[in-house]
C-alpha positions as CSV (number, residue, x, y, z in Angstrom):
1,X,26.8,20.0,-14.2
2,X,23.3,21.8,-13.7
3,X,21.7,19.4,-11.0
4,X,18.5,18.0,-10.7
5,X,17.3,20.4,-7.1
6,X,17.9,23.4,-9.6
7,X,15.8,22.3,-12.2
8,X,13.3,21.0,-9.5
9,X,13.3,24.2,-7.6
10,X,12.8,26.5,-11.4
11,X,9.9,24.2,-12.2
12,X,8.2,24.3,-9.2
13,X,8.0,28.3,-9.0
14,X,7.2,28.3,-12.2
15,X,4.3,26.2,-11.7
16,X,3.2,27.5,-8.8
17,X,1.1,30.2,-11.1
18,X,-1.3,28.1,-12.5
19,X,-2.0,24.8,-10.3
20,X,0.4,22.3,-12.1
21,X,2.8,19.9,-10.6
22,X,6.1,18.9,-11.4
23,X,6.1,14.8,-11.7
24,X,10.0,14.7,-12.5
25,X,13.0,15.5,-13.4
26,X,15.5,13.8,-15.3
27,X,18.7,14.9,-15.9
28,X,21.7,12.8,-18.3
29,X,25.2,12.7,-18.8
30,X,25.3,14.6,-21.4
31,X,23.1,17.4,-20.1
32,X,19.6,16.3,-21.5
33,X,17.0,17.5,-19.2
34,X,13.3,16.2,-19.1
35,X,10.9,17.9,-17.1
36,X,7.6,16.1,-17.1
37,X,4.4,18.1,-15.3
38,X,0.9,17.5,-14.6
39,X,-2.2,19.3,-14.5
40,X,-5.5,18.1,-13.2
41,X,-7.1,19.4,-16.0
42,X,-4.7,18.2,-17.9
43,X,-1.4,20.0,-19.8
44,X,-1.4,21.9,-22.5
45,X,1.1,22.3,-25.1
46,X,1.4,26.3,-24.5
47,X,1.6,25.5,-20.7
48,X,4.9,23.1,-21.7
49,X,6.0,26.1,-23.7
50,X,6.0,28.7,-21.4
51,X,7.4,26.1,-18.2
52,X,10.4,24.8,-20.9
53,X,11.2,28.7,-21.7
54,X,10.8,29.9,-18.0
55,X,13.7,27.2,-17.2
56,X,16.0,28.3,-20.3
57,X,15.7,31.9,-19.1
58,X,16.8,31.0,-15.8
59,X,20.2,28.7,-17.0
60,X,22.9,29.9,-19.0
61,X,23.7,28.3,-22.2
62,X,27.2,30.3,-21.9
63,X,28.1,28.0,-18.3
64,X,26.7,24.9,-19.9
65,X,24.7,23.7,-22.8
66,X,22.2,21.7,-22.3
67,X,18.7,20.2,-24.1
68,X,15.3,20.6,-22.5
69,X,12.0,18.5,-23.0
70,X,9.4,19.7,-21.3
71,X,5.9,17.5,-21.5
72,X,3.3,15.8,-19.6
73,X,3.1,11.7,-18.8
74,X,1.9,10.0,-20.7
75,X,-1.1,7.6,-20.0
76,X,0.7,4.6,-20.0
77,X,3.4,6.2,-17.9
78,X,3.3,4.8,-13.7
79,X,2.4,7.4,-11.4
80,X,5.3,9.0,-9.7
81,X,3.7,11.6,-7.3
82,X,0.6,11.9,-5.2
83,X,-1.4,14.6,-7.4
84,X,-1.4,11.5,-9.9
85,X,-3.2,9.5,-7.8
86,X,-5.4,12.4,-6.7
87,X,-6.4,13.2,-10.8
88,X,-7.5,9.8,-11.4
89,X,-9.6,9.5,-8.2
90,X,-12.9,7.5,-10.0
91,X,-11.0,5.7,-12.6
92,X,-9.5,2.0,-12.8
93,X,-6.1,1.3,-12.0
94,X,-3.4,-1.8,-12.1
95,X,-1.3,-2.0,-9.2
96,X,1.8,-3.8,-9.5
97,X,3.5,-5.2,-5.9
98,X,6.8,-5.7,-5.2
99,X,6.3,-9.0,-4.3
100,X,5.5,-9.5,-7.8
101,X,1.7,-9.9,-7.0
102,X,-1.0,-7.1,-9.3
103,X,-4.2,-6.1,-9.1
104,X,-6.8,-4.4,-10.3
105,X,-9.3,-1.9,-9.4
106,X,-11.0,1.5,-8.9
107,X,-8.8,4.6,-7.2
108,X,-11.3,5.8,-4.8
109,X,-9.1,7.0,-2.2
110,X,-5.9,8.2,-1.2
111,X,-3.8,9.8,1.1
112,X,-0.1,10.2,2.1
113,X,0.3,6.4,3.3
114,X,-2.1,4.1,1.4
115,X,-4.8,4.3,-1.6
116,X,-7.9,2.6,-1.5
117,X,-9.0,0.7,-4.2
118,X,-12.7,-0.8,-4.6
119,X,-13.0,-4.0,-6.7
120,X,-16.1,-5.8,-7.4
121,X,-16.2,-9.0,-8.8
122,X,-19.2,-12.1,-9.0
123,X,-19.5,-14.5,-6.0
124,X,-21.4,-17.3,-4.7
125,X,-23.0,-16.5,-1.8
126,X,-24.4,-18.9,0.3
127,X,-27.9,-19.0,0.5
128,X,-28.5,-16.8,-2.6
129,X,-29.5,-18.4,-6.2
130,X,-26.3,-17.9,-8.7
131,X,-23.9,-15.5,-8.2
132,X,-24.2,-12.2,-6.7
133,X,-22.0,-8.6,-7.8
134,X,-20.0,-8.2,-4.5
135,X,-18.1,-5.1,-3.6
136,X,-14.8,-4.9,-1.5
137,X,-12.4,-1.8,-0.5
138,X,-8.7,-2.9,-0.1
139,X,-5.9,-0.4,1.7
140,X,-3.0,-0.6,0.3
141,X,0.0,1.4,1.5
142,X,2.3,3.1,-0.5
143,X,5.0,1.1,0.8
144,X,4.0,-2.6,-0.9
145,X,3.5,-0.6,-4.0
146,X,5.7,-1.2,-6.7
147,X,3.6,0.4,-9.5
148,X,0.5,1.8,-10.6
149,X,-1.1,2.6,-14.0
150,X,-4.2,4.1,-15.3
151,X,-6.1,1.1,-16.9
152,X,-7.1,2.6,-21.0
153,X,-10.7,1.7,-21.9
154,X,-12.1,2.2,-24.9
């Protein structure tokens, strides 16, 4: 059975060479591998290519067959490693929580703990005619989070 640290391990020196990311690896029973990377300019379909070939060159078909997908997450996908979060730094997000709580809001920092996300929303304010835009900044810690997706606008 080829194992997931192998595959991990290939990808990653592989990548290494031109600032991409491995996001993860998923092996099946039956030997399917899927490799999905990251880019923060994005993945190509040559840079899947070369990463999906670079892996093949280094297994042998002769100990084991075995398939192999190689492609970037899709938009719609939840991030699974901290480079994600650090690509869409600026942009909106939806946070799911395991407690079964979501919320919305823009990435605009993040370290190895906690993002921060800044939501602003209309408020009455006392003393002020009709409500005002107010901004807040929430912390959230990795830990409470169950999920989070890039919000699609169009």
């Amino acid at each position: 059975m080829i194992s997931t640290a192998l595959i991990r391990e290939i990808a990653e020196n592989k990548l290494r060479e031109n600032e991409s990311f491995l996001v993860d690896v998923i092996i099946s029973p039956t030997n399917k591998i899927r490799v999905t990377i990251d880019n923060f300019q994005g993945v190509s379909i040559q840079e899947c290519v070369s990463v999906s070939r670079f892996i093949e060159n280094q297994l042998d078909r002769e100990a084991e067959d075995f398939e192999l997908e190689v492609s970037s997450p899709g938009l719609d996908q939840p991030f699974k490693v901290l480079q994600q979060y650090q690509k869409y730094l600026g942009r909106e997000v939806e946070i799911k929580f395991f407690e079964g709580k979501k919320t919305e809001g823009k990435l605009v920092a993040v370290n190895e703990k906690e993002i921060e996300l800044e939501q602003s929303s209309k408020e009455k304010i006392e003393g002020k005619k009709g409500k005002q835009l107010v901004t807040k900044r929430l912390n959230l810690p990795f830990e409470k989070i169950k999920e989070t997706k890039i919000i699609i606008k169009f």
